[in-house]
C-alpha positions as a printed Julia matrix, in Angstrom:
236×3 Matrix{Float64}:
  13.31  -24.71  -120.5
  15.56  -23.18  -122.98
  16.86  -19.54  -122.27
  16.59  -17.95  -125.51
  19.91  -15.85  -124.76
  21.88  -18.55  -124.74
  22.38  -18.35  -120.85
  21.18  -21.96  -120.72
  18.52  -23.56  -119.28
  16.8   -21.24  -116.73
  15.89  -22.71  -113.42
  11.81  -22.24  -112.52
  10.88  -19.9   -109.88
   9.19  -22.59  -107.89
  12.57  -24.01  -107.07
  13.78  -20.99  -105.9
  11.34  -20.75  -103.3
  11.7   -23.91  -102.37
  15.39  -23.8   -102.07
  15.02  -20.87   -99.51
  12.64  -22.76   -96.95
  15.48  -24.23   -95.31
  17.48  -21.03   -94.82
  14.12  -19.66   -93.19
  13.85  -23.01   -90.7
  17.53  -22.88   -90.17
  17.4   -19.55   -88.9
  14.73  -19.78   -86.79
  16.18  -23.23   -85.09
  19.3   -21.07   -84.59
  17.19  -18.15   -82.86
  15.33  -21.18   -80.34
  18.54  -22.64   -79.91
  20.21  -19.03   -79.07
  17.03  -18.77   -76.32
  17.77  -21.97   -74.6
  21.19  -21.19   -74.45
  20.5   -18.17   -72.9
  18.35  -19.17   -70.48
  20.6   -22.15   -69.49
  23.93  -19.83   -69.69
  22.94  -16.11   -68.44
  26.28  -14.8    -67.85
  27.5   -12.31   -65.48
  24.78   -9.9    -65.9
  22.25  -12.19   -65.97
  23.54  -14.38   -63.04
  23.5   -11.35   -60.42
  20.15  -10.62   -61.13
  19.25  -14.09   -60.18
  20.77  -13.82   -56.77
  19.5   -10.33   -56.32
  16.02  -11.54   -57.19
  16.72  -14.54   -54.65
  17.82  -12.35   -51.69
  14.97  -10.28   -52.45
  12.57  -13.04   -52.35
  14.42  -14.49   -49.33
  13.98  -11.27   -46.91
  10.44  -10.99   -48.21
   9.52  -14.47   -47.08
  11.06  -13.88   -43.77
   9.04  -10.77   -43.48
   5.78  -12.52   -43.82
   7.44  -15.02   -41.93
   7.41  -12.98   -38.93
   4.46  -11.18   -39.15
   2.42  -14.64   -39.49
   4.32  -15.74   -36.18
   1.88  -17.08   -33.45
   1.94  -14.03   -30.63
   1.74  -15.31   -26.72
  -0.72  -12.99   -24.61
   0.65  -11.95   -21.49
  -1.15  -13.48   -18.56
  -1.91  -10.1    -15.58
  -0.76  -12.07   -12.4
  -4.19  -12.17    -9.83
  -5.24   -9.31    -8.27
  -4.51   -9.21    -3.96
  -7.99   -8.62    -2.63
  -8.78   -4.59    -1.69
  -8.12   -4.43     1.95
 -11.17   -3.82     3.79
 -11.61    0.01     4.89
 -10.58    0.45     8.6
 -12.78    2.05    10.72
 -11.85    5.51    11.86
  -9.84    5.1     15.34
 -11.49    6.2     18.51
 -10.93    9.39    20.29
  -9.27    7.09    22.99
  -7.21    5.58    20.28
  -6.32    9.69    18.9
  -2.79   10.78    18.16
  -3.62   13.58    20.79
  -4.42   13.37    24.65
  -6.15   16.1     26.66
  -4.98   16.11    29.82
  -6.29   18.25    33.18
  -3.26   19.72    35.12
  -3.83   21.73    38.53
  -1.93   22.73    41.51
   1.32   24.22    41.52
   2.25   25.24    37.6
   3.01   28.06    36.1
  -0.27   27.5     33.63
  -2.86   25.33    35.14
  -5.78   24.03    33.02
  -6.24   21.45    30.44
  -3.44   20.63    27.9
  -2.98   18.78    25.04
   0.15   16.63    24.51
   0.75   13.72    21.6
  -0.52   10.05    22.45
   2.27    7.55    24.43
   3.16   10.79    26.43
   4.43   10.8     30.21
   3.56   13.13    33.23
   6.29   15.31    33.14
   5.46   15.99    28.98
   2.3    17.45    30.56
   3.56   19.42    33.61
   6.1    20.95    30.81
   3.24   21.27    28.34
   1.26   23.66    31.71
   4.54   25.79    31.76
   6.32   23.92    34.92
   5.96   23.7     37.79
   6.24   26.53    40.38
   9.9    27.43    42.12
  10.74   25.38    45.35
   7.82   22.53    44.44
   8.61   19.01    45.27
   7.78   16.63    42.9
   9.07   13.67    45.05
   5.55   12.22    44.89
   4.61   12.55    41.63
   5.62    9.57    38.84
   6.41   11.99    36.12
   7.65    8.84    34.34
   4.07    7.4     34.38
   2.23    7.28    30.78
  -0.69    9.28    30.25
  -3.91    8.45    29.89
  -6.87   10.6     27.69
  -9.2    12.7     29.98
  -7.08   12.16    33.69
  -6.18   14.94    35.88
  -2.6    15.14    37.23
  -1.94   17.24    40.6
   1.03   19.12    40.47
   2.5    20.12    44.09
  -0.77   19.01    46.07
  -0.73   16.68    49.28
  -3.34   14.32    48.62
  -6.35   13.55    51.77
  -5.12   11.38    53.98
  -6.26    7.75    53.55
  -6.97    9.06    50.08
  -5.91    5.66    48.86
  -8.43    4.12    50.91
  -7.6     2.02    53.77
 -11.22    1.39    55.25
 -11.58   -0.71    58.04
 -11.49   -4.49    57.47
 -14.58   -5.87    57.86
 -16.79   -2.71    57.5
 -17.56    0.33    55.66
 -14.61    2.93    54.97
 -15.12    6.77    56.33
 -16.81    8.33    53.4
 -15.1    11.44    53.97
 -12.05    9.53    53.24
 -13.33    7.57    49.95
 -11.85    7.82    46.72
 -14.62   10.28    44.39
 -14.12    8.33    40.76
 -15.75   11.43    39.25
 -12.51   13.53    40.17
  -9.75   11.4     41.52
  -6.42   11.11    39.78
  -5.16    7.9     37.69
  -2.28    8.13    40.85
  -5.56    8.28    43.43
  -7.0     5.38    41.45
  -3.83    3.52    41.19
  -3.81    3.22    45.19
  -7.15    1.13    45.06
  -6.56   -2.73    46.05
  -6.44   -4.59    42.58
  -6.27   -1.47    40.25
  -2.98   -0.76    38.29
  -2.28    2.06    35.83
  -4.1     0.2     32.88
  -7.43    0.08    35.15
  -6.88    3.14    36.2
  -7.12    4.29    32.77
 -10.26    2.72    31.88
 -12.06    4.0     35.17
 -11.36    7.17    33.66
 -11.91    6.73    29.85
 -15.53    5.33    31.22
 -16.07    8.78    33.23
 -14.95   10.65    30.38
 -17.45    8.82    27.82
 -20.4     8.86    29.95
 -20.28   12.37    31.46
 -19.14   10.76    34.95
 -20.31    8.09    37.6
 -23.88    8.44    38.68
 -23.41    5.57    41.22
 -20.78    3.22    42.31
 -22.52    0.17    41.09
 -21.27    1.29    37.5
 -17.92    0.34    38.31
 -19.33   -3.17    37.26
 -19.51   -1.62    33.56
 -15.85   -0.89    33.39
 -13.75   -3.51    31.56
 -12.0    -6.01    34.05
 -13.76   -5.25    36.88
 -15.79   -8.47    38.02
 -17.81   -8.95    41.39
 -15.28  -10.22    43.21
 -12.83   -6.85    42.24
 -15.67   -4.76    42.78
 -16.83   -6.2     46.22
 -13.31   -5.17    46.88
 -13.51   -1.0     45.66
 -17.27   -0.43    46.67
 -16.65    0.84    50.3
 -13.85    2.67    49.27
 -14.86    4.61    46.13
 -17.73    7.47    46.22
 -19.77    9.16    43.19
């Protein structure tokens, strides 16, 4: 086409347009290519954000890390069986005696004095004994047994120990009574010590006395042949 002007030819518009598509595609492959360039090369900015988005992700992994972490249950050790209750101890078995002292102290009567205790705790515990009284006789070093009576200062019957007559009965009036005689009277009997002594008297105290001599027999360690030995010399 002719330009009428004189400007020459004129080009169509169609060609125009057409000539401009490539500027629009080589724009947009610029733009894409920019992108990936980006992407692949961050910079500075870009590349501490990556490693603080890495640490991040790091610590939060190890925190779930740690929470999922299998958890041992401690195992309680076995339990000692409870110890059985104990029965409550005996009178005889006490922390505390009661003891009969008479004769020749300043406070005769019955006294109490702790368990394991000796003769003289319980002549102290009746006051003492009276001026000018010999205690030459008396075992103050002896250990006390619950419910005896100690004689302070008193000359015992004699044959009080009784020495019967070999062979026959002992004088009666000269038998040992085992509802009042001493632990020391007792002591004197063939065969019976200071432990015997002490259960002859723990029996009399439990059963209100001796109603005959044949309960003698009922006392621990006294057998027939011990007891054919005591029953001419003892009395109820």
């Amino acid at each position: 086409m002719v330009d009428l002007d004189g400007a020459g030819p004129s080009e169509p518009a169609g060609a125009a347009a057409v000539s401009a598509r490539p500027d629009r595609w080589y724009d947009r492959s610029a733009r894409l290519l920019g992108v990936r360039r980006a992407l692949l090369d961050p910079g500075r900015r870009g590349l501490r954000a990556l490693v603080v988005l890495a640490v991040v992700a790091v610590v939060a992994a190890g925190v779930v890390a740690w929470r999922l972490r299998p958890v041992t249950d401690p195992v309680e050790p076995p339990r000692a069986p409870a110890a059985a209750p104990t029965a409550p101890p005996s009178a005889s078995a006490g922390s505390e005696l009661v003891i009969s002292v008479v004769g020749k102290v300043r406070h005769p009567g019955v006294v109490r004095v702790p368990a394991g205790s000796r003769v003289a705790d319980a002549v102290r515990a009746a006051g003492g004994v009276l001026p000018g009284v010999d205690l030459g006789l008396l075992n103050q070093a002896r250990r006390l047994v619950d419910g005896e009576q100690i004689a302070v200062g008193v000359t015992p019957p004699p044959d009080a120990g009784g020495a019967g007559v070999p062979g026959g009965s002992a004088n009666p009036a000269s038998k040992v009574n085992l509802n009042t005689a001493t632990a020391d009277q007792l002591d004197t009997l063939p065969g019976v010590g200071p432990t015997l002594a002490g259960r002859i008297i723990s029996f009399r105290t439990e059963h209100g006395g001796f109603r005959s001599v044949e309960q003698l027999k009922q006392v621990s360690g006294i057998g027939d042949a011990r007891y054919a030995d005591l029953k001419d010399l003892v009395t109820v």
